[in-house]
Backbone atoms as SQL, in Angstrom:
CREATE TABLE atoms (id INTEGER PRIMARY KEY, chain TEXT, resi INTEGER, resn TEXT, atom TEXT, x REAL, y REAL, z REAL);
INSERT INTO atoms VALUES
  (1, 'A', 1, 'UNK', 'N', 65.192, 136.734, -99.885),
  (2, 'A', 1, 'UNK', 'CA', 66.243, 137.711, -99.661),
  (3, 'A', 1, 'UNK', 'C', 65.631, 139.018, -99.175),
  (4, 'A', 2, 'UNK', 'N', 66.052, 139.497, -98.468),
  (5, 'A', 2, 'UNK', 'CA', 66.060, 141.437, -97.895),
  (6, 'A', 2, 'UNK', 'C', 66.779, 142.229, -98.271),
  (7, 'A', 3, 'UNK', 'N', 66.106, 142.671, -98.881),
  (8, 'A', 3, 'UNK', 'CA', 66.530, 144.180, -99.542),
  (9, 'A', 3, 'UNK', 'C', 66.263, 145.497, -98.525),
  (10, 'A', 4, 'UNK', 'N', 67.173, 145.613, -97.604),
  (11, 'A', 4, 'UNK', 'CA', 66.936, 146.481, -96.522),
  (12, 'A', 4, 'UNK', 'C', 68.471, 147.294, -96.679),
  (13, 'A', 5, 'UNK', 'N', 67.934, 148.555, -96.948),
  (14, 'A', 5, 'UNK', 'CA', 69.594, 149.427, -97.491),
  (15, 'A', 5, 'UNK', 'C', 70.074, 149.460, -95.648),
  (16, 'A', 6, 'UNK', 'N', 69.250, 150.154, -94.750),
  (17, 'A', 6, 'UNK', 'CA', 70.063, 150.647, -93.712),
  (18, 'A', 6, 'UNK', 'C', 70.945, 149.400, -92.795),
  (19, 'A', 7, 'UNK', 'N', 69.902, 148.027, -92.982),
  (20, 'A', 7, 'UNK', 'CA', 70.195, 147.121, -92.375),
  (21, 'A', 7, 'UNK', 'C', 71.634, 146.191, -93.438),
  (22, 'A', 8, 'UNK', 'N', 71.476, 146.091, -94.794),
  (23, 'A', 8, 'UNK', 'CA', 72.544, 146.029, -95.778),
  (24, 'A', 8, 'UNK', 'C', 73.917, 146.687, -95.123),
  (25, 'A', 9, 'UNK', 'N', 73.840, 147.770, -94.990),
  (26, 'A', 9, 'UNK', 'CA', 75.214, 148.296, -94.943),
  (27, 'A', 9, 'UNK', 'C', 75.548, 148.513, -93.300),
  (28, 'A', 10, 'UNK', 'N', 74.983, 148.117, -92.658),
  (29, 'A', 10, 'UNK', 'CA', 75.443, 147.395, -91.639),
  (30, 'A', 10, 'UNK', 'C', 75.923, 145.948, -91.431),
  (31, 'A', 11, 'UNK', 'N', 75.335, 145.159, -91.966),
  (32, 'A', 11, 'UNK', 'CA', 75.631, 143.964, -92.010),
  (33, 'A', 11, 'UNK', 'C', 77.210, 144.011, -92.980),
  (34, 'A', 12, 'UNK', 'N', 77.220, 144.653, -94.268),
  (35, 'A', 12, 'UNK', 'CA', 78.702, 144.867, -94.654),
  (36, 'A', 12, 'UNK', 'C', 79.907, 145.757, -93.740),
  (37, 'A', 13, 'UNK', 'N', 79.641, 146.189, -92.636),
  (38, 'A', 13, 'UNK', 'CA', 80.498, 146.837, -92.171),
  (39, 'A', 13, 'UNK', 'C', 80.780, 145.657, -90.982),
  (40, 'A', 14, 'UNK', 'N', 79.582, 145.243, -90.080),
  (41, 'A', 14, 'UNK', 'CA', 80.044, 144.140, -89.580),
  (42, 'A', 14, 'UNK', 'C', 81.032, 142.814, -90.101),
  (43, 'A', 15, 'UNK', 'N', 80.567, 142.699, -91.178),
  (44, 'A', 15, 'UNK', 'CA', 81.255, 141.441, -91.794),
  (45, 'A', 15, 'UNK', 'C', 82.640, 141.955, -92.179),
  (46, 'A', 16, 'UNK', 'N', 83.012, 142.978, -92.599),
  (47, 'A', 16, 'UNK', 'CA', 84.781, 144.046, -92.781),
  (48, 'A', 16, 'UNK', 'C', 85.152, 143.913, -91.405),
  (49, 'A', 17, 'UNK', 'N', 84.485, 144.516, -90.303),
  (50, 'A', 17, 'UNK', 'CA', 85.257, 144.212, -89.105),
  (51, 'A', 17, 'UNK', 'C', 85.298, 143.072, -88.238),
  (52, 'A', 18, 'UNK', 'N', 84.530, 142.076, -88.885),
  (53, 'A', 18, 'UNK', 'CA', 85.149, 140.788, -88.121),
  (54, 'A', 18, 'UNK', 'C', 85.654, 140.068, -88.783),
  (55, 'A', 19, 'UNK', 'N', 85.893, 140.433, -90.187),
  (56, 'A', 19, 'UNK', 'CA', 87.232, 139.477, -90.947),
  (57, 'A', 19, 'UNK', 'C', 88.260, 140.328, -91.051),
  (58, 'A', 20, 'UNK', 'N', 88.106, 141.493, -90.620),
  (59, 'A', 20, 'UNK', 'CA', 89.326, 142.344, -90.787),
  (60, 'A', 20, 'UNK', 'C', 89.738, 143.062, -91.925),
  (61, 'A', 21, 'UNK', 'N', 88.613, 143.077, -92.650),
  (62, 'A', 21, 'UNK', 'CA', 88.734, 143.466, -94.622),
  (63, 'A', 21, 'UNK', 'C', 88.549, 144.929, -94.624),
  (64, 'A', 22, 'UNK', 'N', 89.258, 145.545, -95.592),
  (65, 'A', 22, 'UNK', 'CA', 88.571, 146.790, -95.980),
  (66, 'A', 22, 'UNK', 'C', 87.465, 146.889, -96.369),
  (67, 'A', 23, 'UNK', 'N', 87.022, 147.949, -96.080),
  (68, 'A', 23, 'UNK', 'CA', 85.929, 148.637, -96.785),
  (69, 'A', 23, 'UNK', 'C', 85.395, 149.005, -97.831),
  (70, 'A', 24, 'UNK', 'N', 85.495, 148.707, -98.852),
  (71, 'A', 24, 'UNK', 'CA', 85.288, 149.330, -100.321),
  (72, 'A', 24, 'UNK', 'C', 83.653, 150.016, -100.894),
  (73, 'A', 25, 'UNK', 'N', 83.019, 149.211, -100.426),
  (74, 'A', 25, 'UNK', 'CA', 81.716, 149.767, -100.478),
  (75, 'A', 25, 'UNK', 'C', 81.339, 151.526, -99.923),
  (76, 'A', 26, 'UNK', 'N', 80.616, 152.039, -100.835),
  (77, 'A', 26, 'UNK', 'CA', 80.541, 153.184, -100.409),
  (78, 'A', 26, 'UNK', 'C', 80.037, 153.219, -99.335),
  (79, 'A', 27, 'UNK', 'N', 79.977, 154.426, -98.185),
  (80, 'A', 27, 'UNK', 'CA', 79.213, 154.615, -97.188),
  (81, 'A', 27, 'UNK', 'C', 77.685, 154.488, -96.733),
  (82, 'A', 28, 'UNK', 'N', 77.467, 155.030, -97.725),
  (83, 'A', 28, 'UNK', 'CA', 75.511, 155.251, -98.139),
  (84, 'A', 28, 'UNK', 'C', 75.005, 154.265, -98.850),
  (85, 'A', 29, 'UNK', 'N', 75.636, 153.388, -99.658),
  (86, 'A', 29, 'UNK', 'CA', 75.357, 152.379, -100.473),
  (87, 'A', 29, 'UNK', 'C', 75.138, 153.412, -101.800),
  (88, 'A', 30, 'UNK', 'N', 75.557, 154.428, -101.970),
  (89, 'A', 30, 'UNK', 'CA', 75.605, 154.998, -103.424),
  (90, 'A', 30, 'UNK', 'C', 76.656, 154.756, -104.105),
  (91, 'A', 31, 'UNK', 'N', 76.320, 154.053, -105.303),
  (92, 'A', 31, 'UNK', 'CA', 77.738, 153.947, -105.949),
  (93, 'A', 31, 'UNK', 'C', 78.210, 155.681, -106.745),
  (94, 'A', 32, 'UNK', 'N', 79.131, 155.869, -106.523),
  (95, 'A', 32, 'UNK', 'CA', 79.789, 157.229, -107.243),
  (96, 'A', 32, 'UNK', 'C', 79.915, 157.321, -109.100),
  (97, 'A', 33, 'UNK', 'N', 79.549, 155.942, -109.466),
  (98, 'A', 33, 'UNK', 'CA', 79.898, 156.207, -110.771),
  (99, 'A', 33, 'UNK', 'C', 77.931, 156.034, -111.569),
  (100, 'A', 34, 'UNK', 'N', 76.968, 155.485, -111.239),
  (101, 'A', 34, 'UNK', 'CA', 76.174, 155.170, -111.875),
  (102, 'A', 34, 'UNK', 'C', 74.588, 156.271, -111.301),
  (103, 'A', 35, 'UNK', 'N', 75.513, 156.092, -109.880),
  (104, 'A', 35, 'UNK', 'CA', 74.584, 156.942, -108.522),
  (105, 'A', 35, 'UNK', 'C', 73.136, 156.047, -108.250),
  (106, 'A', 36, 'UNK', 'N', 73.180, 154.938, -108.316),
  (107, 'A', 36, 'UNK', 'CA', 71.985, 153.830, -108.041),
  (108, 'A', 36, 'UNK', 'C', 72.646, 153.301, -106.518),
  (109, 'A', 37, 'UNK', 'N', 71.884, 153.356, -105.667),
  (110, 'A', 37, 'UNK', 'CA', 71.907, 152.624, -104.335),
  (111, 'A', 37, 'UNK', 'C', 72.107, 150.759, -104.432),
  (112, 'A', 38, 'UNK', 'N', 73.413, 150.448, -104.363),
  (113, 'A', 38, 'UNK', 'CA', 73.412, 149.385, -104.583),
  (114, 'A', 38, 'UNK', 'C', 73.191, 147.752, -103.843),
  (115, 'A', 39, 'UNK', 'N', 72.343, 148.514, -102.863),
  (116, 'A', 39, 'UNK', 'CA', 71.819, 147.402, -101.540),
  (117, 'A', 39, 'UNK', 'C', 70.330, 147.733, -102.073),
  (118, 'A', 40, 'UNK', 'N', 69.886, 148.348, -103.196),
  (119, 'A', 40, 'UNK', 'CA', 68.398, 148.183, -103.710),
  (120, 'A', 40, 'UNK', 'C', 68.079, 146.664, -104.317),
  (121, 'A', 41, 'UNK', 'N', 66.645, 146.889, -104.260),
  (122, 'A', 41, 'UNK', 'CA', 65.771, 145.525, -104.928),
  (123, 'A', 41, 'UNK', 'C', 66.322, 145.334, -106.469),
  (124, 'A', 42, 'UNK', 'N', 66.011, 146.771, -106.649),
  (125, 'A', 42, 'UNK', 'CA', 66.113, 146.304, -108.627),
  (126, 'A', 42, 'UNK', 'C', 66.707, 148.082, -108.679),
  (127, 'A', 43, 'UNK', 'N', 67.314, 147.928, -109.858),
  (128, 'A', 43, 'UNK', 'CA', 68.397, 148.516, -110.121),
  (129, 'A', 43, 'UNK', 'C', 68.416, 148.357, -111.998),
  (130, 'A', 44, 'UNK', 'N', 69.006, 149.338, -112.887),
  (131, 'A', 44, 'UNK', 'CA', 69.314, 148.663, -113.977),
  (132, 'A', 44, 'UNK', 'C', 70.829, 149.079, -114.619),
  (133, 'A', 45, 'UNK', 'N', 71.194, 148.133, -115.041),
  (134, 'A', 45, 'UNK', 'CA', 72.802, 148.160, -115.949),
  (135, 'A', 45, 'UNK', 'C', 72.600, 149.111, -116.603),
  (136, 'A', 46, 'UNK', 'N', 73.779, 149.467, -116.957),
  (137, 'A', 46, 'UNK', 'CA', 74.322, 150.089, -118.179),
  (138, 'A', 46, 'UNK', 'C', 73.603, 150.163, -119.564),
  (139, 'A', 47, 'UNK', 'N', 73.046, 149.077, -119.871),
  (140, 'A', 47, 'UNK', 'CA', 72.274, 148.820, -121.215),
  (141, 'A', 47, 'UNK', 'C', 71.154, 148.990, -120.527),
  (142, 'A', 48, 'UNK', 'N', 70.303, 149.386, -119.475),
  (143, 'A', 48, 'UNK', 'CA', 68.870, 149.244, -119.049),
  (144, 'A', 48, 'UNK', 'C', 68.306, 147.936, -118.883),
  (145, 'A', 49, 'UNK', 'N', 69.677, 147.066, -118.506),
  (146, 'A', 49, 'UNK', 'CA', 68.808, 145.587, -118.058),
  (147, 'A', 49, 'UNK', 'C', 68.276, 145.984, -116.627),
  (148, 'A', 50, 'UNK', 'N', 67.402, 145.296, -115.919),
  (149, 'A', 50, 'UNK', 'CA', 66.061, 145.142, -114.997),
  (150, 'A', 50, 'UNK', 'C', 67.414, 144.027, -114.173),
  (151, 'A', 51, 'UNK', 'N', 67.844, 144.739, -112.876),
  (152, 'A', 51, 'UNK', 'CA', 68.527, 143.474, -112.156),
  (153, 'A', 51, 'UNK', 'C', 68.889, 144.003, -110.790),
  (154, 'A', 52, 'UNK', 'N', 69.033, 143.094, -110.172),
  (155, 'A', 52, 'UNK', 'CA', 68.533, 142.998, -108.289),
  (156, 'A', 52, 'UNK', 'C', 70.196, 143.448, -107.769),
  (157, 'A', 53, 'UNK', 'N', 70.075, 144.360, -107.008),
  (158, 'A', 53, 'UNK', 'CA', 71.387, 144.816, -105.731),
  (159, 'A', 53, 'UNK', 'C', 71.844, 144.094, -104.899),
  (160, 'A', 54, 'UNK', 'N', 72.611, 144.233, -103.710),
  (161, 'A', 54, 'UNK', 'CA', 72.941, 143.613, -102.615),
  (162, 'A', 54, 'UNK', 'C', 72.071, 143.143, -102.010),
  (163, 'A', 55, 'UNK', 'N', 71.507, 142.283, -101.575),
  (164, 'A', 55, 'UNK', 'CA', 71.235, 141.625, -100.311),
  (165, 'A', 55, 'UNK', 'C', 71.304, 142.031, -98.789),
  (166, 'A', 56, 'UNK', 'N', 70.713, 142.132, -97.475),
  (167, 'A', 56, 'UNK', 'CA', 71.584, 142.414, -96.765),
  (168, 'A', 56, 'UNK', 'C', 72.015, 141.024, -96.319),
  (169, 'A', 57, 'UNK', 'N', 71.472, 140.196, -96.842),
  (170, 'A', 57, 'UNK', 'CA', 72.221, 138.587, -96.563),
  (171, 'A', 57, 'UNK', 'C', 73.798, 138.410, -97.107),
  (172, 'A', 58, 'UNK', 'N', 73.737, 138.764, -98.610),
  (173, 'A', 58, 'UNK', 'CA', 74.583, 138.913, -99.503),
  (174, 'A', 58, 'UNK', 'C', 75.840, 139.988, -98.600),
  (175, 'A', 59, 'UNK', 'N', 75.231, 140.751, -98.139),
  (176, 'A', 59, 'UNK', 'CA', 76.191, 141.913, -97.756),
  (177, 'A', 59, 'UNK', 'C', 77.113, 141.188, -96.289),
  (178, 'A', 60, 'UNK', 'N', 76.196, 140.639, -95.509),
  (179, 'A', 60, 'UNK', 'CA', 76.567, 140.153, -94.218),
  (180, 'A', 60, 'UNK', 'C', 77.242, 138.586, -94.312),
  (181, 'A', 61, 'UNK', 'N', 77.717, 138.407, -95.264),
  (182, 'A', 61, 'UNK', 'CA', 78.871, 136.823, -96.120),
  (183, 'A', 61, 'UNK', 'C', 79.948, 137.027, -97.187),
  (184, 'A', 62, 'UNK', 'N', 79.854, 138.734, -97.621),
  (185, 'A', 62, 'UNK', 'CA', 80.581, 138.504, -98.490),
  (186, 'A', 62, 'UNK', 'C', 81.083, 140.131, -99.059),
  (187, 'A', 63, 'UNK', 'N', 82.557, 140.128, -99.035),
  (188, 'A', 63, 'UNK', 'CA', 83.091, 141.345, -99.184),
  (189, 'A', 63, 'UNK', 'C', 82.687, 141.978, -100.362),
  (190, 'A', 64, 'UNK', 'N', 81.855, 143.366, -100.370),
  (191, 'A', 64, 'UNK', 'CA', 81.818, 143.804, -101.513),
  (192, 'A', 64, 'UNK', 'C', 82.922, 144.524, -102.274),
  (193, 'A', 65, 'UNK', 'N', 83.103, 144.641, -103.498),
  (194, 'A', 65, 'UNK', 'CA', 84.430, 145.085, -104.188),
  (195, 'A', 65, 'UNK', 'C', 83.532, 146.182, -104.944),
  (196, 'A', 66, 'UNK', 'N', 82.220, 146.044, -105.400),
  (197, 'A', 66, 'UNK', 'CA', 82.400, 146.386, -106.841),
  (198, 'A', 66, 'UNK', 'C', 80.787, 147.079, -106.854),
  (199, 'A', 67, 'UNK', 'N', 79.802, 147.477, -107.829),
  (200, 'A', 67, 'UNK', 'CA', 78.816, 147.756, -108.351),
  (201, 'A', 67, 'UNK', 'C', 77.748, 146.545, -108.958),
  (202, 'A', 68, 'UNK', 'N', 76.686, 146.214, -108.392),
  (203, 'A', 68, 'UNK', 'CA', 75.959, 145.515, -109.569),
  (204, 'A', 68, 'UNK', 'C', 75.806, 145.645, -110.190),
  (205, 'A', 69, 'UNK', 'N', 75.445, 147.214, -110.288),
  (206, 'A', 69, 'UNK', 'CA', 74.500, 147.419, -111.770),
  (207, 'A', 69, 'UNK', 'C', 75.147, 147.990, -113.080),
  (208, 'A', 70, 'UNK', 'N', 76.415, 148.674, -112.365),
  (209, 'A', 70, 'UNK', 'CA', 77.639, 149.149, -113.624),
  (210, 'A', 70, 'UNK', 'C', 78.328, 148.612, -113.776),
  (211, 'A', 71, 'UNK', 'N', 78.881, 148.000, -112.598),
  (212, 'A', 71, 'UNK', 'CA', 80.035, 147.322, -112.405),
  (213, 'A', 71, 'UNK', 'C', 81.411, 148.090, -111.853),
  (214, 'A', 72, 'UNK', 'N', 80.952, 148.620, -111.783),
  (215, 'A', 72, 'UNK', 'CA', 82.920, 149.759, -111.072),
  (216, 'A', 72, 'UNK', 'C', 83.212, 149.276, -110.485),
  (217, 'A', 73, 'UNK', 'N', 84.405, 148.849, -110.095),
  (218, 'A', 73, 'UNK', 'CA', 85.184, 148.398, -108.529),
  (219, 'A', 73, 'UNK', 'C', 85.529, 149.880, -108.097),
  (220, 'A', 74, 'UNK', 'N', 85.451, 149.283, -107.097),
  (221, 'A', 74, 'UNK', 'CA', 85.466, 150.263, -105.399),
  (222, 'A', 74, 'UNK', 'C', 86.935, 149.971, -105.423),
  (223, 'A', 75, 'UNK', 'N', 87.848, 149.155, -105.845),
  (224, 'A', 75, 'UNK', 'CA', 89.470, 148.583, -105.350),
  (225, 'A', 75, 'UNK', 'C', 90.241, 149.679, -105.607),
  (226, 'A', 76, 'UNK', 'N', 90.241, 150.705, -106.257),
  (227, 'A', 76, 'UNK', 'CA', 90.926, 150.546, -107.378),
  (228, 'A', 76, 'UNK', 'C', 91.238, 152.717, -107.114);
């Protein structure tokens, strides 16, 4: 997997405009509630678990809604 933030959030904006989906993911890949870049390698939860971000594979197949590492939805 690639953990590439600039190339990540391109690949999620491509994949919104060719399925036609909103956007929910932040712009920068900062989430607003935890402030961890969530197209990073490693990242940690809420409790200080040790755990891996977006993909830009992950990002370029599949609509993001939400936070890895806190969990917030973006929907909402």
């Amino acid at each position: 997997m690639t953990y590439n933030i600039p190339e990540a959030i391109k690949a999620q904006e491509q994949f919104c405009d060719k399925n036609e989906y909103p956007r929910f993911a932040p712009d920068n890949g900062i989430c607003w509630d935890c402030h961890q870049n969530i197209y990073s390698e490693n990242g940690r939860t809420r409790y200080g678990k040790k755990t891996h971000g977006i993909s830009a594979e992950s990002a370029g197949n599949h609509l993001i809604t939400g936070c890895p590492f806190c969990g917030r939805s973006y929907c909402d």
